[in-house]
KOLNUDREN-408768 format. One line per 3 residues: their letters; for each residue x negated, y negated, z of N, C-alpha, C. Coordinates in nm, 2 decimals, m for minus. Layout:
N
a	X,Y,Z,X,Y,Z,X,Y,Z | ...
END
This chain:
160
xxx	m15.29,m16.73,11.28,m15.28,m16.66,11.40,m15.34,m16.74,11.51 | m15.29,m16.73,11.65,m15.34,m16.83,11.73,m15.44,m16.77,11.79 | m15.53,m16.84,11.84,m15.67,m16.76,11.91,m15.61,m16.72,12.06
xxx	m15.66,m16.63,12.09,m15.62,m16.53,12.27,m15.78,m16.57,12.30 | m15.80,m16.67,12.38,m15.86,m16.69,12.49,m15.89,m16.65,12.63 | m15.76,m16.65,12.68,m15.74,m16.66,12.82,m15.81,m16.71,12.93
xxx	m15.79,m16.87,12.90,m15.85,m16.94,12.94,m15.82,m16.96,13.13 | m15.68,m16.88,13.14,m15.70,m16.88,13.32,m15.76,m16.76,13.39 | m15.79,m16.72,13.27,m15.88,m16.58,13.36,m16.01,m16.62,13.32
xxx	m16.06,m16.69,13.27,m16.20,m16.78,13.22,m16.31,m16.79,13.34 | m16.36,m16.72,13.34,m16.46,m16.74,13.52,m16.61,m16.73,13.45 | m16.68,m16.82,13.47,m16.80,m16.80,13.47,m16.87,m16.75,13.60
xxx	m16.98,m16.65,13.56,m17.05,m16.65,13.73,m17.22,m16.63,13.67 | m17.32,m16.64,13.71,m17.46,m16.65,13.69,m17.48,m16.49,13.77 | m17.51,m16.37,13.67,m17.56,m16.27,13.76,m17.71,m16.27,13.74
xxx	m17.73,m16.25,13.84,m17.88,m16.20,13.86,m17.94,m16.33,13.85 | m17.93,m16.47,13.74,m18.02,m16.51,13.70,m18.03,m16.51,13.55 | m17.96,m16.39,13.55,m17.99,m16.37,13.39,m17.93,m16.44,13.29
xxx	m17.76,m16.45,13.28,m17.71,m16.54,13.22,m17.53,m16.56,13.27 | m17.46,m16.63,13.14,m17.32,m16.62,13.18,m17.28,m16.53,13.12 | m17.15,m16.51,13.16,m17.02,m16.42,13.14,m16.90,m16.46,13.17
xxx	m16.80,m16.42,13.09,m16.65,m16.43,13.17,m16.62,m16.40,13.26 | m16.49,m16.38,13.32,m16.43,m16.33,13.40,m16.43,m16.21,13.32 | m16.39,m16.04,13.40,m16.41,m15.93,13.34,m16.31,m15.86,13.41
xxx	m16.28,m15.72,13.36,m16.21,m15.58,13.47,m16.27,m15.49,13.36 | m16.21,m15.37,13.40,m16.27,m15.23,13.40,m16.18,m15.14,13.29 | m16.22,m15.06,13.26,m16.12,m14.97,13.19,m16.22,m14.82,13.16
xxx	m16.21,m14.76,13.09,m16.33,m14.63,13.07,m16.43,m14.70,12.95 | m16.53,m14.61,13.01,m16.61,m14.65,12.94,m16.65,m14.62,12.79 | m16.67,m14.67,12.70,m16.71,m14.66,12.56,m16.80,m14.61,12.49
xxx	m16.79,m14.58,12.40,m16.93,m14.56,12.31,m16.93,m14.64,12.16 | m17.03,m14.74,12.21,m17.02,m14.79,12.03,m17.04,m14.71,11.89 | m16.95,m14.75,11.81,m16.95,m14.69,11.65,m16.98,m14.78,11.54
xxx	m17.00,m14.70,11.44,m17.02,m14.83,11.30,m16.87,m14.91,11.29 | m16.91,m15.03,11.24,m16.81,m15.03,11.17,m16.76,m15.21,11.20 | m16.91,m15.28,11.25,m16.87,m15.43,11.28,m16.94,m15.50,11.17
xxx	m16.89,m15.64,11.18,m16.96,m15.73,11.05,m17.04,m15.82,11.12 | m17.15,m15.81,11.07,m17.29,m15.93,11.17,m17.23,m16.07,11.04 | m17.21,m16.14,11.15,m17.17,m16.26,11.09,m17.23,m16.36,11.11
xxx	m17.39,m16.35,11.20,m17.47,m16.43,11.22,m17.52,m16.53,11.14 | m17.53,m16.52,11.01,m17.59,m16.61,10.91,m17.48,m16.72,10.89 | m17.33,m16.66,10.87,m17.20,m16.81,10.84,m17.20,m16.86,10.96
xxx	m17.21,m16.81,11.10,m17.17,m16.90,11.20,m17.27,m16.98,11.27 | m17.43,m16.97,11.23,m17.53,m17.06,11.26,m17.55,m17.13,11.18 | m17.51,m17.19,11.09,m17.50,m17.36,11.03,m17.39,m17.38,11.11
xxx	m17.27,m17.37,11.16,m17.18,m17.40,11.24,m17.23,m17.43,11.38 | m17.31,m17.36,11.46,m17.31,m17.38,11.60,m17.44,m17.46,11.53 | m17.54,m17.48,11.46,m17.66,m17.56,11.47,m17.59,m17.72,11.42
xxx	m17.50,m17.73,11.36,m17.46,m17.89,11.31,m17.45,m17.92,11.48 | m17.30,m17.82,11.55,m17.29,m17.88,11.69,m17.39,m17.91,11.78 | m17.46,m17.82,11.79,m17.65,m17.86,11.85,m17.65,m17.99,11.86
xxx	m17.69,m17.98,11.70,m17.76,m18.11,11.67,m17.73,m18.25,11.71 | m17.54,m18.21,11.65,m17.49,m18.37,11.71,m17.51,m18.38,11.83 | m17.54,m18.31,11.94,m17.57,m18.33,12.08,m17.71,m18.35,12.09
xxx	m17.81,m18.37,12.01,m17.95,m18.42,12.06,m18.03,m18.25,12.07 | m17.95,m18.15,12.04,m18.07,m18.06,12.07,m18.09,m17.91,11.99 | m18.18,m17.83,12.01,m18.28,m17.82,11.91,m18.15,m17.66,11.83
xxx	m18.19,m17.67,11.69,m18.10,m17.55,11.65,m18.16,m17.40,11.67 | m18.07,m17.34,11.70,m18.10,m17.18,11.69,m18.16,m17.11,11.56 | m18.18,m16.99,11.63,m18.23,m16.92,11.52,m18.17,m16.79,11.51
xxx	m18.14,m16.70,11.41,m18.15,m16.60,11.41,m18.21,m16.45,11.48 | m18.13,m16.45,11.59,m18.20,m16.34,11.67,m18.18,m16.19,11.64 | m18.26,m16.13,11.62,m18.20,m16.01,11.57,m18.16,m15.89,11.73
xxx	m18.23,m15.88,11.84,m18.18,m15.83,11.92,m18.03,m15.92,12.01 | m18.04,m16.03,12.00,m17.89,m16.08,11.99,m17.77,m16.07,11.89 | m17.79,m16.04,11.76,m17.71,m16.00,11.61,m17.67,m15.84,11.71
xxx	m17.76,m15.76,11.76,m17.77,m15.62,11.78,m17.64,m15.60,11.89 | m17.66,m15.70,12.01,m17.58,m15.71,12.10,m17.47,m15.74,12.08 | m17.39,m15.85,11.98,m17.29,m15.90,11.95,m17.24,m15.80,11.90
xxx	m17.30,m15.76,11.77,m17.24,m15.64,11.72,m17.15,m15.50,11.79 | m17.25,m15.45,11.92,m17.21,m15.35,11.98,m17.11,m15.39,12.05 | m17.11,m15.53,12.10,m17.01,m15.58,12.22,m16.88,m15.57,12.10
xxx	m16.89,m15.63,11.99,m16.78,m15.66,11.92,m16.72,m15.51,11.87 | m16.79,m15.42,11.89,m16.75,m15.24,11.83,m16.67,m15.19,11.93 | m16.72,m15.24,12.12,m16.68,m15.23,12.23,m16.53,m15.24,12.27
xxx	m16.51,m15.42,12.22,m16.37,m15.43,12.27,m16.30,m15.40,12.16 | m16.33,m15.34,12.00,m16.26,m15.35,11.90,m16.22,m15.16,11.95 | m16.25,m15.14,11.99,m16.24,m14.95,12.05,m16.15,m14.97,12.09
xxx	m16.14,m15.04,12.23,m16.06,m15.05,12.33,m15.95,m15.15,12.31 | m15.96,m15.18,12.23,m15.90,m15.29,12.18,m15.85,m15.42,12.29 | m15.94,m15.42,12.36,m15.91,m15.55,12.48,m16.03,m15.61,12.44
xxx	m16.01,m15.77,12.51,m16.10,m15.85,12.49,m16.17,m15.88,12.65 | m16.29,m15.80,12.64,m16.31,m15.80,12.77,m16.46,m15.84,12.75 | m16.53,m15.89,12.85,m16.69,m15.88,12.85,m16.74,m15.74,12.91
xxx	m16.69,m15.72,13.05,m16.76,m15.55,13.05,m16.66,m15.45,13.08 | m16.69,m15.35,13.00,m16.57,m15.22,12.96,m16.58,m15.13,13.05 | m16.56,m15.06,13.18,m16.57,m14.94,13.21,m16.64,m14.96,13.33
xxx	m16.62,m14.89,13.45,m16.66,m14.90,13.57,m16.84,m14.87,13.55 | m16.90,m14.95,13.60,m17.08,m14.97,13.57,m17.15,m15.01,13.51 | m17.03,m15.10,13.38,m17.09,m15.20,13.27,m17.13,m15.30,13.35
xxx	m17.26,m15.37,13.30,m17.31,m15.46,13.38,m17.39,m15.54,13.24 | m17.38,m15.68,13.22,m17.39,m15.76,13.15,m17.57,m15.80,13.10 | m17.63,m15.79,13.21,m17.75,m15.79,13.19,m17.79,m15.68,13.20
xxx	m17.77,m15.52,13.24,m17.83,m15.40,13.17,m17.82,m15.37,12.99 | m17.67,m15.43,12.95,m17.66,m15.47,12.83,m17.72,m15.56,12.75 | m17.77,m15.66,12.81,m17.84,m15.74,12.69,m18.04,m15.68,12.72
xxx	m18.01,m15.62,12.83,m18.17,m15.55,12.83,m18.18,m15.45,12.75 | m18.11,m15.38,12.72,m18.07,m15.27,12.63,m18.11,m15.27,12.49 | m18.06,m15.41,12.50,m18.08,m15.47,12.32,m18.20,m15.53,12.34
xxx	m18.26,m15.55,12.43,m18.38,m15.63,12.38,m18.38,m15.81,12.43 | m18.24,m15.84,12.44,m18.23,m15.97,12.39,m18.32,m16.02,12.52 | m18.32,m16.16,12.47,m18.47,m16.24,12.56,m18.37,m16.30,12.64
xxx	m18.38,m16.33,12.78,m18.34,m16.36,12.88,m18.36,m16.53,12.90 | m18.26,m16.60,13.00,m18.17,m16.59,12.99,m18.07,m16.57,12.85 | m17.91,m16.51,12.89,m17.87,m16.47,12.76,m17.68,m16.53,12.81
xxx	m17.62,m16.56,12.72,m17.50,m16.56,12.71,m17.43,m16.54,12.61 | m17.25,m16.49,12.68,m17.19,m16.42,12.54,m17.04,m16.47,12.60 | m17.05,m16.52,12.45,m16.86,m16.57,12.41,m16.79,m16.45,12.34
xxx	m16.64,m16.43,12.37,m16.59,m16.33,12.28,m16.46,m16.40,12.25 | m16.36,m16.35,12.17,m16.26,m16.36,12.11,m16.21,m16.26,12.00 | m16.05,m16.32,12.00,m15.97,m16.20,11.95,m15.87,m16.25,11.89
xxx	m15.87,m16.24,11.77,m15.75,m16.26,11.68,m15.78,m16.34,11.59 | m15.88,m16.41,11.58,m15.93,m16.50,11.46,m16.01,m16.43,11.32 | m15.93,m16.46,11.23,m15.92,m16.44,11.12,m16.02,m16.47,11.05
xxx	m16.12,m16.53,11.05,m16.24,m16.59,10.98,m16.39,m16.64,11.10 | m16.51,m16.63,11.05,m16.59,m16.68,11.13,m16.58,m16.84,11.16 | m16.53,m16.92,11.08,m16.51,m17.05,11.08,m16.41,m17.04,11.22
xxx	m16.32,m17.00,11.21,m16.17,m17.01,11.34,m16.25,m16.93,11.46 | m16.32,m16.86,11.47,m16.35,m16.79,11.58,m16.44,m16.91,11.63 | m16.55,m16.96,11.55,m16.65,m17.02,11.64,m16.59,m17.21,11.66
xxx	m16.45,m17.21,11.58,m16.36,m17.34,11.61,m16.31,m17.27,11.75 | m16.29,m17.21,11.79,m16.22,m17.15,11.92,m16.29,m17.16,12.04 | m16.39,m17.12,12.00,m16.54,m17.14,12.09,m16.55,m17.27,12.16
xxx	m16.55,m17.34,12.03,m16.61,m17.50,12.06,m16.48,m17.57,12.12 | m16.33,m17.50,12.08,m16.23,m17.57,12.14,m16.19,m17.55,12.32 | m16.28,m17.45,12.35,m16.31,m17.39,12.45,m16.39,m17.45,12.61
xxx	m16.36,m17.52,12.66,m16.54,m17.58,12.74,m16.62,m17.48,12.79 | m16.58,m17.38,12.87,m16.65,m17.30,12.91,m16.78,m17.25,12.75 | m16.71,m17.17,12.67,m16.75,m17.11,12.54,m16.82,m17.24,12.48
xxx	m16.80,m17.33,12.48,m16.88,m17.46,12.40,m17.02,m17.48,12.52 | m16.98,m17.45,12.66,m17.08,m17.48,12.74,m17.19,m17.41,12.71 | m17.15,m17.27,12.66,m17.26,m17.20,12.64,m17.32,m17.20,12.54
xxx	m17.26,m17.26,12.42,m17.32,m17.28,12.28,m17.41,m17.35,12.30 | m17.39,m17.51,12.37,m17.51,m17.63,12.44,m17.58,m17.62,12.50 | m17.58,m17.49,12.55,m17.73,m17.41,12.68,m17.82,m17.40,12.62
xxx	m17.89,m17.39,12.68,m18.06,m17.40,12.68,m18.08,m17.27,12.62 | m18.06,m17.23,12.47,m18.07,m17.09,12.44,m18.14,m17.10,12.32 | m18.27,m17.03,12.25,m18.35,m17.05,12.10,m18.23,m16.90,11.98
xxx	m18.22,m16.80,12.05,m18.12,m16.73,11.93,m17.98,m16.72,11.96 | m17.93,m16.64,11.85,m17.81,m16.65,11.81,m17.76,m16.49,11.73 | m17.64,m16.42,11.78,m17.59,m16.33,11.72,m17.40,m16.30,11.74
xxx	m17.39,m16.30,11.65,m17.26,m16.34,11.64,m17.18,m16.17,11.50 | m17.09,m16.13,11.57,m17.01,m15.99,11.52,m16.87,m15.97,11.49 | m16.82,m15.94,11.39,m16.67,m15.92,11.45,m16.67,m15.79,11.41
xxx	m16.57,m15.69,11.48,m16.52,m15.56,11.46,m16.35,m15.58,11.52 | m16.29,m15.48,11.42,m16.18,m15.43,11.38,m16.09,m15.33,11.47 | m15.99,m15.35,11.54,m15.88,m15.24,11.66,m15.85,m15.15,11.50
xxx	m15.82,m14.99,11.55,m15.74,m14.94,11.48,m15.63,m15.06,11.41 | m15.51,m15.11,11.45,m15.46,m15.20,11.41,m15.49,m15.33,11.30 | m15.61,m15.32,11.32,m15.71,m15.41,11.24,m15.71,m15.59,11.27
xxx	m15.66,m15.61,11.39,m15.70,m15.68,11.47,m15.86,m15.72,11.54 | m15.89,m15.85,11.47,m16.08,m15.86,11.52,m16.07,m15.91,11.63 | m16.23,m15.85,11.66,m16.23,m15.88,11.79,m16.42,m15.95,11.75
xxx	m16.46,m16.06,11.81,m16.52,m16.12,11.81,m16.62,m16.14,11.91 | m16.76,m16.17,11.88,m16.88,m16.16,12.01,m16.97,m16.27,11.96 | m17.03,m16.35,12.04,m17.14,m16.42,12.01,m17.23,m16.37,12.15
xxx	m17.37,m16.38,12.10,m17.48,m16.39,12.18,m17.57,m16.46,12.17 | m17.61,m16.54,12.30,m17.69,m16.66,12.28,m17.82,m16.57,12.36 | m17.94,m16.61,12.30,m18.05,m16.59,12.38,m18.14,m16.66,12.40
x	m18.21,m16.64,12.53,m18.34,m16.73,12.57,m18.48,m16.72,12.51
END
């Protein structure tokens, strides 16, 4: 299956300070449920080899970043869009405050990839999404959750 990007709607913007994001729109707002797979442990030997080959230092296992990916990935798998914020008042850094995660924070998503291997090959085939992998970030959480359909939908979260 080919990966959905949407790489011309791809905007990064720095809020607050806090971290990156995509480009985004609105729809109602959600409530996360059970029902995602923390896939953080297969996809950090993956993003830490790429680190590495770049000279810099590997991630770790974040658990309030695992927490964040997770819900983001329960988020768009609801609504089944691939969006960064869902619903008029979502705001990306009340969300990673929420969870905890340590600041600065960024988050890659994706949709339609079939394995942790292809999602975070997506990422890195990505510049934007690879830019954020190479940031100045110490954790790492990474989710996929399931559309009715059963279509994944994918989240990484990098934290400071």
């Amino acid at each position: 299956m080919t990966a959905i990007l949407h790489p011309s709607r791809r905007r990064f913007l720095v809020l607050s300070g806090l971290g990156l994001i995509a480009g985004c729109s609105t729809t109602t707002v959600l409530t996360p449920t059970p029902g995602a797979d923390d896939e953080t442990v297969q996809a950090l030997p993956m993003v830490n080899k790429l680190r590495q080959s770049k000279g810099l230092s590997a991630l770790t296992l974040d658990v309030p970043a695992r927490k964040a990916a997770v819900i983001q990935a329960i988020r768009m798998a609801k609504a089944d869009e691939m969006k960064h914020l869902i619903g008029l008042g979502d705001d990306f850094g009340a969300r990673m405050k929420r969870s905890d995660v340590a600041l600065p924070a960024a988050e890659n998503i994706a949709t339609g990839q079939t394995s942790v291997d292809a999602a975070v090959q997506a990422w890195i085939d990505s510049p934007k999404h690879l830019e954020n992998m190479l940031g100045t970030y110490r954790g790492l959480g990474v989710a996929m959750a399931r559309a009715s359909d059963n279509r994944p939908y994918w989240a990484m979260v990098l934290s400071g």
